[in-house]
C-alpha positions as CSV (number, residue, x, y, z in Angstrom):
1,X,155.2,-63.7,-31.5
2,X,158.4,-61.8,-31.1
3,X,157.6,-58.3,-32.8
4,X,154.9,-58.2,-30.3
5,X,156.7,-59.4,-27.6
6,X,159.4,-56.6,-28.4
7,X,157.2,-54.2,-28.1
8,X,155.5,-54.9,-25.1
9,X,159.3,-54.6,-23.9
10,X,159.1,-50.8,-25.2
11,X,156.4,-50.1,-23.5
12,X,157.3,-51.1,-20.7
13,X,160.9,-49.5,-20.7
14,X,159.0,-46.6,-21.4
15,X,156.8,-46.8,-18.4
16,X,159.5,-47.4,-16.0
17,X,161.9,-44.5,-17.9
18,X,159.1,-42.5,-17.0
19,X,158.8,-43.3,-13.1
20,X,162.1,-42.8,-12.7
21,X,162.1,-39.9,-13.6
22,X,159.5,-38.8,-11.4
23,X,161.2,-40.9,-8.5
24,X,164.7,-39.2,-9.1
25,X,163.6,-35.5,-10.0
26,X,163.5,-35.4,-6.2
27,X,166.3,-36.7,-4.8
28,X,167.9,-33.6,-4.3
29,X,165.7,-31.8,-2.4
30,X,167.3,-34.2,0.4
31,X,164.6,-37.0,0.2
32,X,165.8,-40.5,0.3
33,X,164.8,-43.4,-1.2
34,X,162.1,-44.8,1.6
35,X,160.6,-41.0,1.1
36,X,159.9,-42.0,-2.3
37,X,158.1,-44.5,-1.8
38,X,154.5,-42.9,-0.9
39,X,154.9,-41.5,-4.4
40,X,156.3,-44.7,-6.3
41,X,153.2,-46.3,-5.2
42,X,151.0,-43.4,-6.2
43,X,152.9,-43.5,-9.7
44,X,152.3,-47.6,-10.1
45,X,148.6,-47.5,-9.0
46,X,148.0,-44.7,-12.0
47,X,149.3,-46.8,-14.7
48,X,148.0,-50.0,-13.3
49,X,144.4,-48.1,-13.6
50,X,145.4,-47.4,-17.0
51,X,145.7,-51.1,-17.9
52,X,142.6,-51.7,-16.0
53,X,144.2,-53.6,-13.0
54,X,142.3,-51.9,-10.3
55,X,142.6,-54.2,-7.6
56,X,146.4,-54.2,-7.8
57,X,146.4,-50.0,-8.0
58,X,144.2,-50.3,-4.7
59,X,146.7,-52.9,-3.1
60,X,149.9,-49.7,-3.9
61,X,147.3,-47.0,-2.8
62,X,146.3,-48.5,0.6
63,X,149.5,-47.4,2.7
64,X,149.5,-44.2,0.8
65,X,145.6,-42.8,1.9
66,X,147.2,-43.6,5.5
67,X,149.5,-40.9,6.1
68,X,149.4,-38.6,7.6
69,X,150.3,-34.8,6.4
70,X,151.5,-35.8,2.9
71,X,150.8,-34.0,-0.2
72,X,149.6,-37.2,-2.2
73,X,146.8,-38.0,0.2
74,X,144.5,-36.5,-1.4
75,X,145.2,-37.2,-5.2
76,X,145.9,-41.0,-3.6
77,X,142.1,-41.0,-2.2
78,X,140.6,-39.5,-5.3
79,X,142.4,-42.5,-7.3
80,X,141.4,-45.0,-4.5
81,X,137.7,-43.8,-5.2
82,X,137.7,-44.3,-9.0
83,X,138.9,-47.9,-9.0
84,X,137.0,-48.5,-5.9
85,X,134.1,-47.3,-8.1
86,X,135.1,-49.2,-11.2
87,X,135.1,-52.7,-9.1
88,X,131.8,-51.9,-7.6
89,X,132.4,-51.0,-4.1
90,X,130.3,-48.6,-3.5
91,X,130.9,-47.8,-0.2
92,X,134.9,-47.4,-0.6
93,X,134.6,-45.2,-3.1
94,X,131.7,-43.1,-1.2
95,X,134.3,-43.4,2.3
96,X,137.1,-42.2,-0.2
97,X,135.2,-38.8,-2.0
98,X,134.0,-38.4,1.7
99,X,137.7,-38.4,3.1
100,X,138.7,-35.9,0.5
101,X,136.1,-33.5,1.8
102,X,137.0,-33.9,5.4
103,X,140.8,-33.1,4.7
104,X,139.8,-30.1,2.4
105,X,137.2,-28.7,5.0
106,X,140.6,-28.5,7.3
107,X,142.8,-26.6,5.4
108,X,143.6,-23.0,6.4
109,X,142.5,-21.8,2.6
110,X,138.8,-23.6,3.2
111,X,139.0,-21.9,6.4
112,X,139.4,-18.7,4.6
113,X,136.7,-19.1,2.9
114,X,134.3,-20.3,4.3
């Protein structure tokens, strides 16, 4: 039917008015547009977990939980280890949450404290 149609359209436009945003608000703080794309992949995996399409969020979070020194590692496991977790795979999710200790156990702040 068109009025639904329409407003899946909305919601969409919405959805991708929104990443944008969050894409471009760092453009100039000298990234480029291959530096954004850790964090366009992070962005796409949360709303695809929002619709429930967990195997496609894991698919954009993959490269993202292999770098190396980047600030969305972390929030990009954690995320890996939900929808790991809501598909059933155990394991993944238990290697993910386990991952997340490890890099938090080597921060100068844990350090610190510990």
């Amino acid at each position: 039917d068109q009025t639904a149609f329409y407003e899946l359209i909305g919601l969409y436009n919405q959805k991708t008015a929104h990443a944008h945003y969050e894409m471009s608000r760092h453009i100039p703080y000298g990234m480029t547009p291959s530096d954004l794309l850790p964090e366009a992949n992070y962005y796409q995996a949360a709303m695809l977990m929002d619709e429930g399409d967990f195997a496609g969020a894991l698919e954009l979070l993959d490269p993202v939980v292999d770098l190396h020194g980047h600030g969305l590692v972390a929030p990009a496991l954690y995320l890996y280890a939900q929808a790991s977790a809501r598909l059933g795979n155990w394991e993944d999710a238990r290697g993910a949450f386990e991952a997340i200790v490890e890099k938090a156990q080597n921060t100068s702040r844990a350090r610190r404290v510990a």
